[in-house]
N, C-alpha and C positions, 0 to 999 in steps of 0.2 A: 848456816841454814842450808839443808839436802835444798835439791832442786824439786823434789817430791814434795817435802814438805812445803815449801812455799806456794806451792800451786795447790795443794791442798787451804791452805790459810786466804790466799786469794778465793777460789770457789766460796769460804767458809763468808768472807767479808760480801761477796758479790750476794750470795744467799740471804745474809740478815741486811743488806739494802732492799733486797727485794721486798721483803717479810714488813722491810719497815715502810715500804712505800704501799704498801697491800695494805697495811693497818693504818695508814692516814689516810687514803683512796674511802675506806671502810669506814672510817671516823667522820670523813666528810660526806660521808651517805647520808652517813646516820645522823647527823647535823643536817645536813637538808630536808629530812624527814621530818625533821622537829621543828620546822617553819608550817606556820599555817596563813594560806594566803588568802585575804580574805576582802571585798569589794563589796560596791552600792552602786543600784541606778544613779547615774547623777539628778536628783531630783529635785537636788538644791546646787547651793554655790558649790566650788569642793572645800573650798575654806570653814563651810559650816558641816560638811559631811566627817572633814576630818575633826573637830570639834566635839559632836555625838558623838564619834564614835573611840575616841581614844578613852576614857573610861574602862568603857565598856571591854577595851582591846586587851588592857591590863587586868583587869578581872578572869578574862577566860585563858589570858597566860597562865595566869595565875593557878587559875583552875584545872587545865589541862596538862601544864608544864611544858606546853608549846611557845613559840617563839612568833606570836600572832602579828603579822605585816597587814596594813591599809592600804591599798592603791586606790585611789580613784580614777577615774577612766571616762573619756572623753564622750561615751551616748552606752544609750540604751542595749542596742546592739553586740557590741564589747564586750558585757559582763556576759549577757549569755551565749556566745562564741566564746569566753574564754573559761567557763563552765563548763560547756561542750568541750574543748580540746585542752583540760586541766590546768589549765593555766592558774586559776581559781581554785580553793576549794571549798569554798561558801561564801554567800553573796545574798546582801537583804535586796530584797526582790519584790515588785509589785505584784499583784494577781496576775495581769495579763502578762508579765514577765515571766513570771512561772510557767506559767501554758507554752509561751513560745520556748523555755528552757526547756521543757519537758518533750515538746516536738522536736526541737533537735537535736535533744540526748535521745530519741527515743525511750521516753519514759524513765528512764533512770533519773533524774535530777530529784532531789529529796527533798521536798521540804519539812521541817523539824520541826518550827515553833513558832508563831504568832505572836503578836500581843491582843490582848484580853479586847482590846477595841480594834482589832482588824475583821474580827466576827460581824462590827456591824459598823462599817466605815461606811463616809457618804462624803459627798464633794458638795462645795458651796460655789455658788454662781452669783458673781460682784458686776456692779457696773457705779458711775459714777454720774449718767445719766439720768436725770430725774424721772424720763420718759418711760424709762424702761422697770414696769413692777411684774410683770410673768415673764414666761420661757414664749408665748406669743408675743409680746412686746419687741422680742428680738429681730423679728423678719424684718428685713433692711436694714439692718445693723452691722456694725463690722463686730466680728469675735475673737476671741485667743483662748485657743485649748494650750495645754501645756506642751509635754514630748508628745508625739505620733505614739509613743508604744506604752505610754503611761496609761494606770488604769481608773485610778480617778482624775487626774487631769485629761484625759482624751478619752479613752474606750466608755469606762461607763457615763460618763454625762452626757454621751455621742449618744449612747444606747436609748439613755432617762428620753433625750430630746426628740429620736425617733417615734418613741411608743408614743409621744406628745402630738406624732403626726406634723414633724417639722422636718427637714430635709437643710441642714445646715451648706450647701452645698449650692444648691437652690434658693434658699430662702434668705440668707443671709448674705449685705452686700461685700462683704471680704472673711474668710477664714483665715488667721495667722494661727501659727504655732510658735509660742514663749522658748520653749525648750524648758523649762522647770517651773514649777508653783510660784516662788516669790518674783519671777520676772512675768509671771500672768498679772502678778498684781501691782506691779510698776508700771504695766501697760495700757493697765486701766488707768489708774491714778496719772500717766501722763497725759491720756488720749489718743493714744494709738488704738484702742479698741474702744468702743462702747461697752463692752460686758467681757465676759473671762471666767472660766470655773476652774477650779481652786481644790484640794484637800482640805478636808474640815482643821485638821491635825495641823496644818501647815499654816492656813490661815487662822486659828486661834494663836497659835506661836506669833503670830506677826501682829495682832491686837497686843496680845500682850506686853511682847516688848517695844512696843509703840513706833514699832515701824509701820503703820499704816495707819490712817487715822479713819475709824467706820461711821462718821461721821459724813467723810465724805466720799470713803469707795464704801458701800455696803452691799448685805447681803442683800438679793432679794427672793432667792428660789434655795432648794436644798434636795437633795435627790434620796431616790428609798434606800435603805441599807444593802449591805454587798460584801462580801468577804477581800480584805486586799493585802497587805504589806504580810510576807513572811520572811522564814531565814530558811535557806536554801543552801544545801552542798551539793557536790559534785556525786552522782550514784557510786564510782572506785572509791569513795573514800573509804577509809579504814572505819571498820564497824565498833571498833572501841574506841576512835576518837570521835564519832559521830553520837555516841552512846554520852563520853564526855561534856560535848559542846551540848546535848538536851540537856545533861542533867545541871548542868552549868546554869543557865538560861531560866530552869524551870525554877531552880532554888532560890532565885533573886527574891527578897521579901521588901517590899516597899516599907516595914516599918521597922529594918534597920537603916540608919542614917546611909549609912557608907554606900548599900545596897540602891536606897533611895537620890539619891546623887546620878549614878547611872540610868535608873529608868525615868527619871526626869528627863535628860535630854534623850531618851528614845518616847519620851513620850506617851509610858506603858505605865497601867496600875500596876500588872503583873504579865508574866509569859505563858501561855499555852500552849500544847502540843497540837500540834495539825498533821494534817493528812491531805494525798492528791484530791482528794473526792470534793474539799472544802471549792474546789476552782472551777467545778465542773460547770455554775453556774458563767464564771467568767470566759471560759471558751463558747460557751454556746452564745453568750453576747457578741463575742469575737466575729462571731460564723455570722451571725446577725447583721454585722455592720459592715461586713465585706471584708475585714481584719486577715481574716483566716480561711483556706479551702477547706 
């Protein structure tokens, strides 16, 4: 073998390593590409978030031909910082979450699609006190809102209770916050609060499967309707897999079994398409309640 030629065979060998490390580099792009990372307010346990949501997760693999991941994450805050800085690229989102995702994407954060009863969602307010049958009944009491950033466990029943001319703050002899729905309603049921508001959604689920018994923590008050729970992506996201993930969501028909299986535990008759303007009511509560400048 010349000396020419071997050094040409070498370059030829150094050349297709490169070529070949270029087209896995390239492979593993594009395999990264094809993860969709997708998260929830912790609003529950995360044991029962990952629960809803695995269904549901296979379905829109399914459907998109993505490689759909769940994280769940430790608060409220989280999801929307990791919306803002992509970490995420869609995240079921309460109203008042949306507003705050939307303020610090500056307005890019997207929300897609609803369910059919987030048009007219309302929060339930429990206590186990006999004493207690209004939202007046409560001065001198101790309370438990859910998260600080939730929006029917904290922002809008905060809202309902001011217009009621109540000043929870003031009037009430402790405020605690649960940090999610079903530990509001433990809180009661143990007596750590006299009273607690709730998600209607959340608190039916827990009737029904006989984790609470309304007998003895009941309802007594119930708030006016309000727009709240969407699904929300990140505004970079690719505009044919957002196009995807709608038409995914919108197709679901509760009177196929298969189809019905998932929106059971989302707890949807069916999905709707939304829009920012649906929240505008929820930020002007926001501003209301000191929430937001």
């Amino acid at each position: 073998m010349t000396t020419s030629f071997a050094r040409r065979l070498v370059i030829k060998q150094a050349l297709l390593a490169v070529a070949a490390t270029s087209a896995m580099t390239a492979f593993s792009a594009s395999a990264a590409e094809q993860v969709l990372r997708v998260s929830a307010i912790p609003d529950e346990a995360p044991t029962e978030l990952q629960r809803k949501f695995k269904p549901l997760g296979e379905y829109l693999s399914k459907e998109t031909g993505m490689n759909v991941v769940f994280t769940p994450v430790s608060d409220y805050a989280a999801v929307v910082e990791s919306l803002a800085t992509g970490k995420l690229d869609m995240a079921w989102l309460g109203g008042f979450t949306y507003v705050q995702a939307k303020i610090r994407t500056k307005g890019t954060a997207n929300p897609i699609v609803q369910r059919a009863e987030d048009a007219v969602f309302t929060s339930r307010f429990i206590t186990a006190n006999p004493d207690i049958k209004t939202l007046e009944d409560l001065k001198g009491k101790t309370f438990a809102f859910g998260a600080p950033s939730s929006t029917s466990g904290s922002l809008m029943p905060r809202y309902f209770i001011q217009k009621a001319g109540i000043n929870p703050e003031k009037d009430f002899k402790n405020v605690a916050y649960s940090g999610a729905h079903d530990a509001t309603v433990a809180f009661v049921a143990a007596g750590k609060a006299d009273a607690g508001v709730l998600n209607t959604s959340v608190w039916d689920k827990l009737v029904e499967t006989k984790k609470v018994d309304p007998a003895k923590v009941r309802v007594f008050a119930t708030t006016p309707e309000y727009f709240d729970y969407n699904w929300t992506v990140r505004g970079d996201l690719d505009p044919a897999i957002t196009k995807k993930l709608t038409e995914a969501f919108l197709k679901l028909d509760a009177s196929k079994p298969e189809d019905k299986a998932i929106m059971d535990l989302q707890r949807a008759s069916k999905f709707v398409a939304t829009e920012p303007k649906n929240y505008v009511g929820i930020e002007e509560a926001a501003k209301t309640a000191g929430l937001l400048k």
